[in-house]
KELUM-73331 format. One record per residue: residue number from 1; x negated, y, z negated of N, C-alpha, C in turn; chain. Coordinates in nm, 3 decimals. Example, Ala and Ser with C-alpha at 12.3 -4.5 7.8 and 13.67 -1.06 7.14 Angstrom:
REM KELUM-73331
BAGU, 1, -1.319, -0.569, -0.780, -1.230, -0.450, -0.780, -1.320, -0.330, -0.780, A;
BAGU, 2, -1.285, -0.225, -0.708, -1.367, -0.106, -0.714, -1.290, 0.003, -0.787, A;
***
This chain:
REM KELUM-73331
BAGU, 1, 15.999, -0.837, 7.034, 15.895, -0.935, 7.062, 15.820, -0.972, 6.934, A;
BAGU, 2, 15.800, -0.895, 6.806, 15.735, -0.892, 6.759, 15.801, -0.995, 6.611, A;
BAGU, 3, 15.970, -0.966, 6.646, 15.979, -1.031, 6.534, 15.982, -1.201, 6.588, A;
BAGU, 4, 16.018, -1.199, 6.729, 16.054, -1.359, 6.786, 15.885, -1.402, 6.768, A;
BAGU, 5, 15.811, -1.332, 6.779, 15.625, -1.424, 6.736, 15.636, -1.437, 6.569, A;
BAGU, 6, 15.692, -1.405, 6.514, 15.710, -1.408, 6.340, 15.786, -1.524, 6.332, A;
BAGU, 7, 15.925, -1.550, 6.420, 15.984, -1.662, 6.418, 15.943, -1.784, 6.472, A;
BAGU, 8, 15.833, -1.768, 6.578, 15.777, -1.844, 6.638, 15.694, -1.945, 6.537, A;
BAGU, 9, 15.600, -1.819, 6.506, 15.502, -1.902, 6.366, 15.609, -1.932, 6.279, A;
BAGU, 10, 15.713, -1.914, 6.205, 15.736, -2.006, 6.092, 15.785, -2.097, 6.149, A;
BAGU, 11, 15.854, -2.096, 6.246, 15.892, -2.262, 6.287, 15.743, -2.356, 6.339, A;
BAGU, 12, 15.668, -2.268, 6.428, 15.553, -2.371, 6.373, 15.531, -2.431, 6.254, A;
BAGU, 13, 15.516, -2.358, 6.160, 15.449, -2.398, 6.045, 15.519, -2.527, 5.989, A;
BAGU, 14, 15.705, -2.485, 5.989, 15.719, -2.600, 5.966, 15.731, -2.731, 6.041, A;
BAGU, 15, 15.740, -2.716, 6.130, 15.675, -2.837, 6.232, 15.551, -2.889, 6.200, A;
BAGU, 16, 15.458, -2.830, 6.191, 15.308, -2.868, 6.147, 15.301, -2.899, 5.980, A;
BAGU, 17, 15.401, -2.852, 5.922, 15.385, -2.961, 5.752, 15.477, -3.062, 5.775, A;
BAGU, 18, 15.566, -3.092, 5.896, 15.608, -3.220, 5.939, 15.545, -3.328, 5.969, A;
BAGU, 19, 15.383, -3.263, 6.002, 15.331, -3.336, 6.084, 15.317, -3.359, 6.239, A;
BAGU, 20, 15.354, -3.282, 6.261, 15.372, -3.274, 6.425, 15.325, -3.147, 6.449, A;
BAGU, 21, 15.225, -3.150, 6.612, 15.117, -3.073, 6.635, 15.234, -2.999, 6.751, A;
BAGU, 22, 15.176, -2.869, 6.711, 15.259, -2.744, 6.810, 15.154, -2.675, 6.934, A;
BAGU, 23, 15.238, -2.725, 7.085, 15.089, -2.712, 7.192, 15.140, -2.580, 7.214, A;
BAGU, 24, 15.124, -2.409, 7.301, 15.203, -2.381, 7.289, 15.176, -2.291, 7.482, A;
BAGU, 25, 15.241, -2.316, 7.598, 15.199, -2.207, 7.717, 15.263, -2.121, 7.715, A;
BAGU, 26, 15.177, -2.021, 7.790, 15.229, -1.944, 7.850, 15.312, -1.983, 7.954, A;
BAGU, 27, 15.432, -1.926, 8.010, 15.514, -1.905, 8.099, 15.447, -1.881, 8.267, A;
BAGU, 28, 15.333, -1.804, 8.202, 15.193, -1.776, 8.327, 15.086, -1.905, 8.337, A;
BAGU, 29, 15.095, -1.966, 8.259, 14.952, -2.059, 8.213, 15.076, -2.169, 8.307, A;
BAGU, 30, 15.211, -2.200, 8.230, 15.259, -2.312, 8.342, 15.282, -2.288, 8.434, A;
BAGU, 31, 15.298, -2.161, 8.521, 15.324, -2.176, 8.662, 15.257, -2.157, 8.769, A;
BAGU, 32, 15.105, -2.088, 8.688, 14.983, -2.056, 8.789, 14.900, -2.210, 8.768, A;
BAGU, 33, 14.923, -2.289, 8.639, 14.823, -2.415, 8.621, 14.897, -2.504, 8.578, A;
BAGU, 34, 14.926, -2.584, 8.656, 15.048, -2.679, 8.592, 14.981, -2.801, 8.548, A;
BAGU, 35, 14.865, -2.790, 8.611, 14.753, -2.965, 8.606, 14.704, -2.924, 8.494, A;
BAGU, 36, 14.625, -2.769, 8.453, 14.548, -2.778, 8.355, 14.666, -2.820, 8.256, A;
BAGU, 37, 14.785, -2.788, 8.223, 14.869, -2.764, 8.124, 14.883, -2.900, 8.076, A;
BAGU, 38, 14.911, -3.043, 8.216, 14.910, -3.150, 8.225, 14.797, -3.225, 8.175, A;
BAGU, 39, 14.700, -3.166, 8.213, 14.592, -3.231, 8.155, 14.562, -3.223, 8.022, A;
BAGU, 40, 14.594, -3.117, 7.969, 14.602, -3.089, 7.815, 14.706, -3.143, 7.752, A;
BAGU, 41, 14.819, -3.183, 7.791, 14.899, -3.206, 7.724, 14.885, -3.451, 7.707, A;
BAGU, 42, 14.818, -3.434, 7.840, 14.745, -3.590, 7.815, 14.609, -3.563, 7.705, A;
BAGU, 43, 14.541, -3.542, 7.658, 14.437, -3.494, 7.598, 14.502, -3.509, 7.492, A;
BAGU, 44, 14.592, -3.420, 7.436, 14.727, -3.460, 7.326, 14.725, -3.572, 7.279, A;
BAGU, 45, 14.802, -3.603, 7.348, 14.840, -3.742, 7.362, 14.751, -3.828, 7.368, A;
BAGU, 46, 14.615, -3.851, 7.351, 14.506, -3.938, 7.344, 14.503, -4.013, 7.508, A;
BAGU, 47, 14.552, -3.960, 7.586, 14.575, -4.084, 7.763, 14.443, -4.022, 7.842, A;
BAGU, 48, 14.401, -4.091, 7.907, 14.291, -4.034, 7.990, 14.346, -3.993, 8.110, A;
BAGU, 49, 14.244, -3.908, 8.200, 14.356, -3.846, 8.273, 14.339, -3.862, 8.412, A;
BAGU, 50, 14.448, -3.827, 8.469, 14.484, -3.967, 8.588, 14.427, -3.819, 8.696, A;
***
């Protein structure tokens, strides 16, 4: 686990000196809150939310 969160962050990183923003859920966060996840992920995206 410890090394896939090491791999995790460097591929963030380079995604984020791409320029592109890294959102990131939990597996728990999407299946207990799928609206909050939705709603954040419009928030992102600058959309107001429906």
């Amino acid at each position: 686990a410890l090394l896939d969160r090491e791999a995790d962050m460097e591929r963030d990183a380079r995604l984020t000196a791409m320029g592109l923003r890294v959102m990131r859920f939990s597996y728990r966060r999407l299946t207990r809150d799928p609206e909050g996840v939705y709603v954040d992920l419009r928030g992102a995206l600058g959309l107001a939310a429906a």
